[in-house]
FILUM-860436 format. One record per residue (C-alpha): x, y, z. Coordinates in steps of 0.1 Angstrom, whole numbers, plus 5000, padded with zeros to 4 digits. Layout:
BEGIN
> u v w
> X Y Z
...
end
This chain:
BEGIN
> u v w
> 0385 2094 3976
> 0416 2072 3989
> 0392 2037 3999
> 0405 2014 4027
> 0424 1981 4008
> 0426 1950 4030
> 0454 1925 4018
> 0455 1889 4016
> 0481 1861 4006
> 0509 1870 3990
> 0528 1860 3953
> 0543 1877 3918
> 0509 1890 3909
> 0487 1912 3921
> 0445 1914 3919
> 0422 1933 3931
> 0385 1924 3939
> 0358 1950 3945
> 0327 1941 3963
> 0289 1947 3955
> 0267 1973 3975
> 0261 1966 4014
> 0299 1944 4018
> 0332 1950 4021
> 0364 1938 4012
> 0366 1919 4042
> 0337 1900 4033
> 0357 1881 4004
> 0382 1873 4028
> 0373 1834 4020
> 0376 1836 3984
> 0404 1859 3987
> 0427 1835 4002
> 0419 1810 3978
> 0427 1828 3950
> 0461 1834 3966
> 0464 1804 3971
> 0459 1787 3941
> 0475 1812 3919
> 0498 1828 3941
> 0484 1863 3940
> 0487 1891 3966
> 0449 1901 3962
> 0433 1933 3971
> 0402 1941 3984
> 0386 1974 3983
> 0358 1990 4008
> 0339 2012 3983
> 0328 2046 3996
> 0306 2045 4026
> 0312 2006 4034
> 0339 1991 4053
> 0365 2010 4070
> 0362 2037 4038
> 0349 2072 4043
> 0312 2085 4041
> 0304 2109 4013
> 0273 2135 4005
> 0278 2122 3970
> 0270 2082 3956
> 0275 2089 3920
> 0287 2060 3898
> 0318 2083 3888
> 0325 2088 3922
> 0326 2049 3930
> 0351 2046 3897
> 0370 2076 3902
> 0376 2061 3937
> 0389 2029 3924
> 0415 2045 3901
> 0428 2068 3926
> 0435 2037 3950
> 0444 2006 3925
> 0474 1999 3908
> 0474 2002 3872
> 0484 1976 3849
> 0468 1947 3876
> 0471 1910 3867
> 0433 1908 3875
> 0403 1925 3886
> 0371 1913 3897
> 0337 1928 3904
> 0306 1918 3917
> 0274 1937 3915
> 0273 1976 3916
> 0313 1970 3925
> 0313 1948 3892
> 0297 1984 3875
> 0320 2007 3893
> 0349 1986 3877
> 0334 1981 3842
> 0337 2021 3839
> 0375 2017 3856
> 0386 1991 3830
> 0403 2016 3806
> 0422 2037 3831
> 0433 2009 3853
> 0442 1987 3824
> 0439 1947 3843
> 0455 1923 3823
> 0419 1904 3829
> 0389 1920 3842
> 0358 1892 3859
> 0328 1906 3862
> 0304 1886 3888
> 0270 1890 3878
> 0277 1930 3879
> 0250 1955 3877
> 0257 1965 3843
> 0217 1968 3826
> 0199 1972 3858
> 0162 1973 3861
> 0150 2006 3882
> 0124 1985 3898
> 0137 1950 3901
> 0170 1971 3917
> 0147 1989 3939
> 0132 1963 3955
> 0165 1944 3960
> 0183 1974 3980
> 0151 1982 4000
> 0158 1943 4009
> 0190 1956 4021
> 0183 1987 4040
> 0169 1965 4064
> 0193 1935 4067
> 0225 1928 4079
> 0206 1897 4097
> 0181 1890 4071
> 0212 1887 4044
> 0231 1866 4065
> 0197 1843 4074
> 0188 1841 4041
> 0223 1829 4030
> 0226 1799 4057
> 0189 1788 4041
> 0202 1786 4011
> 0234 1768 4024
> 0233 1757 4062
> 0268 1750 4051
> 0272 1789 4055
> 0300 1791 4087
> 0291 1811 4113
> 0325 1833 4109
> 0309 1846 4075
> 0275 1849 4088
> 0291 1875 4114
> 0311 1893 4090
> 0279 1898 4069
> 0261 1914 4097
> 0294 1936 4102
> 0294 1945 4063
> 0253 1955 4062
> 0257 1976 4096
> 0290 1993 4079
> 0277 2006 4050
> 0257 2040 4047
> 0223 2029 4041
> 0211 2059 4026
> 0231 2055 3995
> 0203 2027 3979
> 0178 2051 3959
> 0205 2074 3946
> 0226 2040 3936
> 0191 2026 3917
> 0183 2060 3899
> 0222 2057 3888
> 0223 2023 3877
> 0192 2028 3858
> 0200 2059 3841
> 0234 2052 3832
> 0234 2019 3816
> 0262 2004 3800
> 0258 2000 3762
> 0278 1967 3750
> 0310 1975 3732
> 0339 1962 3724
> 0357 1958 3760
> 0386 1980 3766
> 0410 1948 3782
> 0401 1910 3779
> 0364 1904 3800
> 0347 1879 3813
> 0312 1881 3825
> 0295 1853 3850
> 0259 1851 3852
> 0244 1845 3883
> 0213 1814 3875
> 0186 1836 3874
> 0202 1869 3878
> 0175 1900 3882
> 0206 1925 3866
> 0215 1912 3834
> 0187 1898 3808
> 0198 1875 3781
> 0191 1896 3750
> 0218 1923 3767
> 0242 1895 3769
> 0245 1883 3735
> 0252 1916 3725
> 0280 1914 3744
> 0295 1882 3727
> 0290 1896 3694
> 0313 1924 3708
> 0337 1897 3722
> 0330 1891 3757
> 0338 1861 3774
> 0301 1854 3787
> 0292 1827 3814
> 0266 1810 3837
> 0271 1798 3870
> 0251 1775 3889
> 0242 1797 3919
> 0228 1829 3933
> 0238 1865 3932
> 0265 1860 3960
> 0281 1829 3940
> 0317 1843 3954
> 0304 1839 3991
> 0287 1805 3989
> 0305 1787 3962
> 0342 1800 3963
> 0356 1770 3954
> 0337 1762 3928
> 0334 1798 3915
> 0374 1794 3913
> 0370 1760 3897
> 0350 1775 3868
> 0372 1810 3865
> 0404 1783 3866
> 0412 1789 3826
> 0410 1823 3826
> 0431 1825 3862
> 0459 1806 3850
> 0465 1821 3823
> 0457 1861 3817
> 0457 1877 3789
> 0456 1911 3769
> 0445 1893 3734
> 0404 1903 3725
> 0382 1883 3702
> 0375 1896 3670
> 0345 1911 3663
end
């Protein structure tokens, strides 16, 4: 499936960004333009299958959310990031699309069935209840992106969630060397990747970190989030750690 792509900023490279399940790409519209700006990037955003302004489908498999990806992006990008089940989607991309740098924000890579469950049921019912629970968190939360949350959760096909969990928790993805230069950020207290499942990823030469924040880190701490990422923006790079 061709997915909808909404651009932002302009510059000699190009990323792409690929949202978690319920956005869009509009929804990184804030850290979108700061990434342009500060590293003057043209940046990409995806709508995965049944979100956004990109088609419905009978199917949700994970190889249909990857296959989408690499019949849409570029390959050879200067960067790619994921978040959540988009941060999955792209993990199984990597070695087609071939990023000089892939980010993966707290993605959905060793998902708990049930913890996963619960989360998405969360979901099925929200567009308001995501957006409240974010300006709780934050009351610094502006109103704009409170309103394009409720867009994003109305926009997407709801009925996607249990086939997405059963997916996610059949079809795990077993550490291993990485296919282009990775780094991983940890949501504080993430619910989809355990500590034990990271350290096998270092040992397999992943770039592993932790960020002070919650699952949506890119919506309530852009800034930061970019201040954190800043070595590994400036300066991409195809050369793995040994292992």
């Amino acid at each position: 499936m061709r997915l909808a792509v909404h651009e932002f900023g302009s510059g000699d490279r190009t990323a792409a960004i690929v949202h978690g399940i319920s956005g869009s790409g509009l929804l990184w519209q804030d850290f979108a333009e700061r990434l342009s700006r500060r590293h003057g990037m043209r940046v990409l955003a995806v709508d995965l299958r049944g979100h956004g302004s990109s088609p419905r489908s009978e199917h949700y498999r994970l190889r249909d959310f990857t296959d989408d990806l690499v019949e849409t992006l570029p390959t050879d990008l200067d960067l790619a990031i994921g978040h959540s089940l988009g941060g999955r989607a792209l993990a199984d991309a990597a070695e087609r699309l071939q990023p000089h740098r892939a980010i993966y924000l707290d993605p959905a890579l060793d998902v708990d069935a049930g913890v996963a469950g619960r989360r998405l049921l969360t979901y099925r019912m929200a567009g308001p209840v995501v957006a409240r629970m974010l300006s709780v968190v934050d009351p610094a939360v502006p109103a704009s992106l409170r309103r394009r949350l409720r867009a994003s959760t109305r926009r997407w096909d709801r009925f996607m969630a249990l086939s997405v969990v059963q997916e996610l928790d059949a079809h795990r993805v077993e550490p291993a060397v990485p296919p282009v230069p990775s780094t991983i950020v940890k949501a504080t207290k993430s619910r989809l990747l355990r500590g034990r499942y990271l350290e096998r990823l270092k040992a397999y030469g992943w770039d592993v970190r932790e960020f002070l924040s919650r699952h949506e880190m890119q919506l309530l701490k852009p800034e930061a989030l970019l201040d954190a990422l800043e070595d590994v923006l400036r300066a991409p790079t195809r050369a793995l750690s040994a292992v």
